[in-house]
C-alpha positions as CSV (number, residue, x, y, z in Angstrom):
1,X,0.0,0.0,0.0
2,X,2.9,2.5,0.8
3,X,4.8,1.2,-2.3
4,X,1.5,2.4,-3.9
5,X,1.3,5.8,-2.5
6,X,4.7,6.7,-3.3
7,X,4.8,5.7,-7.1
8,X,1.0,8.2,-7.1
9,X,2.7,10.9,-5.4
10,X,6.2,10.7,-7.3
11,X,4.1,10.7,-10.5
12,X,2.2,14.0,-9.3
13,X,5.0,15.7,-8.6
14,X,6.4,15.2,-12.0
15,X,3.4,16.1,-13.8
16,X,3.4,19.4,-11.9
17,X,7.0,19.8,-13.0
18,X,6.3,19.1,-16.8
19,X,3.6,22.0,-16.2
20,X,0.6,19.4,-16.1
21,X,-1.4,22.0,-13.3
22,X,-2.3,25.2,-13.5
23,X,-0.6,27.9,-11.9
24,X,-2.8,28.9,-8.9
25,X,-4.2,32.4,-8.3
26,X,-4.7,32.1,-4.8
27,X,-1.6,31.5,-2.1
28,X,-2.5,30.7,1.4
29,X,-0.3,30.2,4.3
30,X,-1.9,28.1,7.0
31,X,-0.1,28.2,10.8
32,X,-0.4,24.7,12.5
33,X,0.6,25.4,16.2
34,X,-0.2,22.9,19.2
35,X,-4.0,22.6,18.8
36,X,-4.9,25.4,16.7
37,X,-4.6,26.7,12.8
38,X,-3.9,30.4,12.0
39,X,-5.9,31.8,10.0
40,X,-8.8,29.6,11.3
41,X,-11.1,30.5,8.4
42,X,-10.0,31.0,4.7
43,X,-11.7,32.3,1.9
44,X,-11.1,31.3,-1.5
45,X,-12.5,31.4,-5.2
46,X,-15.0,28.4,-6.5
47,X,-12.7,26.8,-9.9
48,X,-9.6,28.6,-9.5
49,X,-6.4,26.6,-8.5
50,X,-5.3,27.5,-4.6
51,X,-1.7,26.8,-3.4
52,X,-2.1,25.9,0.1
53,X,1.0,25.9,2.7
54,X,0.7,24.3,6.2
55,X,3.6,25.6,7.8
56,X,3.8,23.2,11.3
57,X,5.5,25.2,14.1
58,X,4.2,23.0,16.7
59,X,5.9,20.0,18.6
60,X,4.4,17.2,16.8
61,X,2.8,16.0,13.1
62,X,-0.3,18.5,12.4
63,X,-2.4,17.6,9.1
64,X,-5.1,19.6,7.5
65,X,-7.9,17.5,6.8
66,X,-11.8,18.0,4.9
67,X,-13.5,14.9,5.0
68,X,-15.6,15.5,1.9
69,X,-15.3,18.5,-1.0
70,X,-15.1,18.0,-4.3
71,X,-12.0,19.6,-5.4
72,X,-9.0,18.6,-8.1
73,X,-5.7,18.2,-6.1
74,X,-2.3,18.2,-7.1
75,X,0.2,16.9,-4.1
76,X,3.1,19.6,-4.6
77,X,5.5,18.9,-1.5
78,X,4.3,17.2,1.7
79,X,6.8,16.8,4.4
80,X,4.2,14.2,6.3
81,X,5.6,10.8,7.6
82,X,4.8,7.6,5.7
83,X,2.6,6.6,8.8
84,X,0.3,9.7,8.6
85,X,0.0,9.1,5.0
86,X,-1.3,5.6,5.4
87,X,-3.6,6.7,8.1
88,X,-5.1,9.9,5.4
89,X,-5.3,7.2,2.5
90,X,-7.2,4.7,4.9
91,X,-9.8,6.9,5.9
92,X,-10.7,8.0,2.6
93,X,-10.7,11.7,3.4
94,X,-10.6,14.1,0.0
95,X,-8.3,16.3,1.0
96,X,-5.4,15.2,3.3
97,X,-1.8,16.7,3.7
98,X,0.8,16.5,6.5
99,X,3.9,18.4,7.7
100,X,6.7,17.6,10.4
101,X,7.4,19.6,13.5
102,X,9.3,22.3,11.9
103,X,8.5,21.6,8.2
104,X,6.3,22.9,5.7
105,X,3.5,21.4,2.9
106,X,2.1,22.5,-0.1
107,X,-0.1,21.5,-2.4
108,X,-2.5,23.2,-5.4
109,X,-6.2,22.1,-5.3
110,X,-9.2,23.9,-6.9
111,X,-13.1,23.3,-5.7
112,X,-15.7,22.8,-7.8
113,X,-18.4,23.5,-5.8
114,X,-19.2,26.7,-3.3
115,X,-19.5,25.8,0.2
116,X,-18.4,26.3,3.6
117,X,-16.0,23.2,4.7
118,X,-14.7,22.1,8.2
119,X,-10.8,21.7,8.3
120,X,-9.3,19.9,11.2
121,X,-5.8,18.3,12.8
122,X,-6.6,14.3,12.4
123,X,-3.8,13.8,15.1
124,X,-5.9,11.6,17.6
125,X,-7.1,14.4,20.0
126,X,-6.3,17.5,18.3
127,X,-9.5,18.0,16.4
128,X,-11.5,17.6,19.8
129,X,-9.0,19.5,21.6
130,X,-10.2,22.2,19.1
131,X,-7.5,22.1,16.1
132,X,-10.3,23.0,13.3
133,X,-11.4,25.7,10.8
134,X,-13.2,26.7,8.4
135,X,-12.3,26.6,4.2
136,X,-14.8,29.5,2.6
137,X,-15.6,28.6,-1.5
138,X,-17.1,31.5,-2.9
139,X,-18.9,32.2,-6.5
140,X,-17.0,35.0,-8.2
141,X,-19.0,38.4,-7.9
């Protein structure tokens, strides 16, 4: 299964290399501390690519999780451990990333759909501690 993950994510990063993404009009820097995001809502446009940074500068693994949105995602740079990713692919969440104490994570995803969506830290205890947010998809004006 890990063998698998790696070959999907190694061929994602090349096809954004070779150009196969957009670029994103949208760049968002998301704070994971111990048991809170900063900005805890962010606002962002309906079918335009978003390049989303979770920059962790707490103590421990913090992921950035939304259970179910219908978005296109391209995996761009995710400093996560192999064990978190197994754990995001196993629950079949939509949008998952991951960074190390210390490290940063990108990636480039655009929604489909407008919507408000709850974000949270999957980390056993961090979402009920309160580690959550809220991702704004808005119709252009």
């Amino acid at each position: 299964m890990l063998k698998h993950l790696f070959i999907v994510l190694s061929f994602a990063l090349v096809l954004n290399a070779c150009g196969g993404s957009a670029q994103p009009g949208t760049e968002i820097v998301l704070d994971a501390a111990d048991f809170i995001y900063s900005p805890v809502s962010v606002k962002i446009p309906v079918g335009e690519p978003v390049m989303l940074t979770l920059r962790n500068t707490g103590a421990v693994e913090h992921d950035f999780v939304i259970e179910k949105i219908d978005a296109k995602i391209d995996l761009v740079q995710d400093s996560g451990s192999a064990a978190h990713h197994a754990h995001g692919v196993e629950a079949n969440y939509d949008l998952h990333f991951s960074a190390q104490p210390g490290e940063t994570s990108t990636i480039q995803f655009t929604v489909s759909e407008p919507g408000n969506y709850t974000f949270y830290c999957s980390v056993v205890g961090h979402k009920e501690a309160g580690m959550l947010g809220e991702l704004v998809v808005v119709a252009e004006e």
